[in-house]
N, C-alpha and C positions, 0 to 999 in steps of 0.2 A: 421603229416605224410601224411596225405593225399590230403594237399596241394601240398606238395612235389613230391606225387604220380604222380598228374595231370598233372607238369607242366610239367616233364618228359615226360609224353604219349602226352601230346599237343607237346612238342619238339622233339620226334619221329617220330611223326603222321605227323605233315605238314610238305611241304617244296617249302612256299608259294613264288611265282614269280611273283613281281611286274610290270615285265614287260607286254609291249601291242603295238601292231600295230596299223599303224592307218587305213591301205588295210583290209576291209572284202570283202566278196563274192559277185559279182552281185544279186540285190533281199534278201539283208539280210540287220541289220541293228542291233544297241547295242541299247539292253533294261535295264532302271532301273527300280527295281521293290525294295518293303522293305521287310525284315523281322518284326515277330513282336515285336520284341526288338528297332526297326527304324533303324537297320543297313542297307545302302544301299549297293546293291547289283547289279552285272552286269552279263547281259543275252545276249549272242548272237541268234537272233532269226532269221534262213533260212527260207524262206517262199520255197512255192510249191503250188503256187495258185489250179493245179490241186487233190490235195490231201485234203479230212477233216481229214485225220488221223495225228496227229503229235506226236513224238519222244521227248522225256525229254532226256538227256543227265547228267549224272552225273561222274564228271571226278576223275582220281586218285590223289596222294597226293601232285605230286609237278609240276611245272611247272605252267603254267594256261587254261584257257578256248581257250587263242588264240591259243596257239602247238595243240589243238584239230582242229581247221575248217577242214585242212584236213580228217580227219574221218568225221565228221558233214558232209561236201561239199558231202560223198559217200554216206552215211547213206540217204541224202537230194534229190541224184539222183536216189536212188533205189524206189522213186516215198510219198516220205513224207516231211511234214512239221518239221522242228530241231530244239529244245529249248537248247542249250548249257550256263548252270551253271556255274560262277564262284563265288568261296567259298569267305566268308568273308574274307579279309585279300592277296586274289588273287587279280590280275590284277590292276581292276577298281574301285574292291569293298571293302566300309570301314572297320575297325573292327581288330580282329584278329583270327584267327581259333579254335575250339573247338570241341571235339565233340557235346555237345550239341550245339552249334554257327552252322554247317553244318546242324545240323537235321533241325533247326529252318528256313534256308537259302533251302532246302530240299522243306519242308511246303513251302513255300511264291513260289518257283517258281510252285508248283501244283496248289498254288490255283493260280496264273497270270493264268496261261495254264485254267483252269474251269473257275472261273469268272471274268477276266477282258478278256478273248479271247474264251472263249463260248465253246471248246472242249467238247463233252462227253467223259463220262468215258470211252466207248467201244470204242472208240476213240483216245486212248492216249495209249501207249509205255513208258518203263521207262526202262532205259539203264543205269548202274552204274558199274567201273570199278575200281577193286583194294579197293580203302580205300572207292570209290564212290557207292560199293556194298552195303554199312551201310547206307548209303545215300539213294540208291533207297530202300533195305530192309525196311527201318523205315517209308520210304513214302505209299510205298504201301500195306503195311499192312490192308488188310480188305476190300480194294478196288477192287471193281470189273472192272480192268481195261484192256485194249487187250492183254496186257502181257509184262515179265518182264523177262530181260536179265541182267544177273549178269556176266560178266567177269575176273575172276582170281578173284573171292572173299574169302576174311580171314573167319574161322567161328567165332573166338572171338578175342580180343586182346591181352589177357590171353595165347590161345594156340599158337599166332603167337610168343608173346614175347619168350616163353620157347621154340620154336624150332629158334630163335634167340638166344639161351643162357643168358637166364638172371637168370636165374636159381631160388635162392630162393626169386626176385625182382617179380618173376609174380606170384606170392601167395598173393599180395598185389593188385594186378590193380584192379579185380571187375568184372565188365559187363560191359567191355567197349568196344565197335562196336560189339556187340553181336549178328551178324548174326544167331548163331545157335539158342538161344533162340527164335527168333522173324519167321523163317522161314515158322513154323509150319502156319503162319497170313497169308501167302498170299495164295490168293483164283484163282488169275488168270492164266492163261498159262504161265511156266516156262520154259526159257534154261537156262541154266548154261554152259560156256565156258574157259576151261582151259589148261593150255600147261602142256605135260608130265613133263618136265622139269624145271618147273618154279622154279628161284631163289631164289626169294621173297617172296611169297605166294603158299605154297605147293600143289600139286597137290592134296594131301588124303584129303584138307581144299574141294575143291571145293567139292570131291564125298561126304565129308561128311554130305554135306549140300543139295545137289541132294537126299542123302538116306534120310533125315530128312524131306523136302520136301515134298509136299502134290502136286497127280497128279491133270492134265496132266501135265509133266514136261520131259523134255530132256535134255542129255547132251553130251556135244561134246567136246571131247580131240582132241587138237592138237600135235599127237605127234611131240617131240623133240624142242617144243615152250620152251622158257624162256618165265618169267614175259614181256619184252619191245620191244619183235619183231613180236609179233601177227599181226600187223595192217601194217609192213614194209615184214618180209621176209616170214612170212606164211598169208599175203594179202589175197591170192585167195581162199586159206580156209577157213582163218577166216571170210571174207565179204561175203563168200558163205552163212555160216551159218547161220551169221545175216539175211541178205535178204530171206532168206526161211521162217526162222520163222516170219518175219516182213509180208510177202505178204500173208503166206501161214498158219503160226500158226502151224508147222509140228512136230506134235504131235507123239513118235514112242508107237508102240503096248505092250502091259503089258507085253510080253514075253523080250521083251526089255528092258525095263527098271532094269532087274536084268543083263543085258549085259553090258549096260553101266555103272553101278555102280562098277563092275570089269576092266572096263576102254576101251572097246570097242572102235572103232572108227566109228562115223558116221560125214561125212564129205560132 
C-alpha cells in the first residue's frame, strides 16, 4: 500500500521538463554538481563579481531551472550572486524525482555553494518556491544562514492533498513535504510570500506556517495573486518584497506580526 502511496505523490508532485536551452545569461555558466546518491545534477550559476553574498534558488514542481533565468537574471541584478537548482529528473539532471531524491539534490547544491565555492553561512540566501519550499525548509534547517524566503509554500502534503479533494486518500500520505513540522528548525530571518488568491497552494497554508514560525519573520500578501502570476502581473510587488528583504533583512515590529498573520498587507 505504501508503495502505491508514494508513487502516486511522486506522480502528483513532479512535473518534470526535460527540456533546456542552450542561451544562458552573460557571466553565467551550467554547473554539475552530485548528489550523494551520484545523481548528477545541474546548476545554473549567475555570477555578480561585485557581491560575496549569494542566493540558492529552489524552484517549483514543473517546468525546469531554465523557465526560471528570468527570475534568477532579476534576483542576480538586485546586486547578488544566483545558484539555480534543477531537480533530479529536470532538464539536464540524471535520475527521477522524489521527495527524498530533491532533499538529497537540496543537500549537494548547499554544500557546492560552502565547500566547493567558499560562501559563508551569513552569506547565503535560500529562496524556495511552491513544492521548492520543502526543498529550502529541509535545507535550512539549523542553519544559521542570512535568511530564507519561502514563496507560496504547502504546510504539508497531507493538507494540500485534502483541500484537493482526496478525501479519505490523504489519511494515508504520512509526512510528506512537511513544512509544518520542520518550520519550528529554522533559526534564520524569515519572509514568507503568498498571493490572496492562490489556486494551488492556499493562502491559510502560507500564514500557517508564518504563525508556526519562529521570529524575526515577515509576511507579505499579495493581494488578488494566484499561484503563477506573482513574478509576471504582480512583478513590481513581488520583486519589491524580495529585494528589501534580500539588501535590507526588513524585519517588521512584534506589533506586526499579529497583523500580518490576519493577512495585512505589507508591500
Amino acid at each position: 500500500m505504501q508503495k502505491i502511496i508514494s508513487y502516486l505523490i511522486n506522480n502528483m508532485a513532479f512535473y518534470p521538463d526535460k527540456y533546456f536551452q542552450a542561451s544562458i545569461p552573460k557571466n553565467s555558466s551550467e554547473v554539475f554538481i552530485k548528489a550523494i546518491d551520484g545523481t548528477k545534477l545541474l546548476g545554473l550559476m549567475l555570477e555578480n563579481n561585485e557581491s560575496d553574498k549569494i542566493v540558492i534558488y529552489f524552484h517549483g514542481n514543473a517546468g525546469n531551472i531554465y523557465s526560471r533565468i528570468p527570475d534568477l537574471n532579476k534576483i542576480r541584478n538586485m546586486g547578488f550572486n544566483v545558484f539555480g537548482l534543477s531537480y533530479r529528473g529536470y532538464a539536464k539532471s540524471e535520475g527521477e524525482p522524489s521527495e527524498k531524491g530533491i532533499y538529497q539534490d537540496g543537500d549537494a547544491a548547499f554544500d557546492y555553494i560552502v565547500n566547493h565555492l567558499g560562501f559563508k553561512l551569513e552569506n547565503i540566501f535560500i529562496i524556495g518556491r511552491s513544492i521548492g519550499s520543502a526543498v529550502a525548509v529541509n535545507v535550512a534547517q539549523y542553519k544559521k544562514i542570512k535568511g530564507l524566503i519561502l514563496i507560496t509554500p504547502l504546510t504539508n502534503a497531507k493538507q494540500l492533498s485534502k483541500n484537493m479533494g482526496f478525501g479519505m486518500l490523504s489519511s494515508f500520505i504520512g509526512s510528506v513535504f512537511d513544512n509544518k513540522a520542520k518550520i519550528k528548525n529554522i533559526i534564520s530571518p524569515l519572509l514568507i510570500i503568498h498571493g490572496s488568491k492562490d489556486d494551488v497552494i492556499p493562502y491559510k497554508m502560507g500564514v500557517e506556517l508564518y504563525n508556526k514560525a519562529n521570529n524575526p519573520k515577515q509576511f507579505i500578501k499579495i493581494k488578488n495573486a494566484v499561484h503563477n502570476n506573482l513574478s509576471d502581473e504582480h512583478g513590481a510587488e513581488y520583486f519589491k518584497a524580495i529585494e528589501r528583504f534580500l539588501h535590507k533583512g526588513y524585519i517588521l515590529t512584534t506589533n506586526s506580526f499579529k497583523q500580518a498573520a490576519t493577512g495585512a498587507i505589507f508591500a
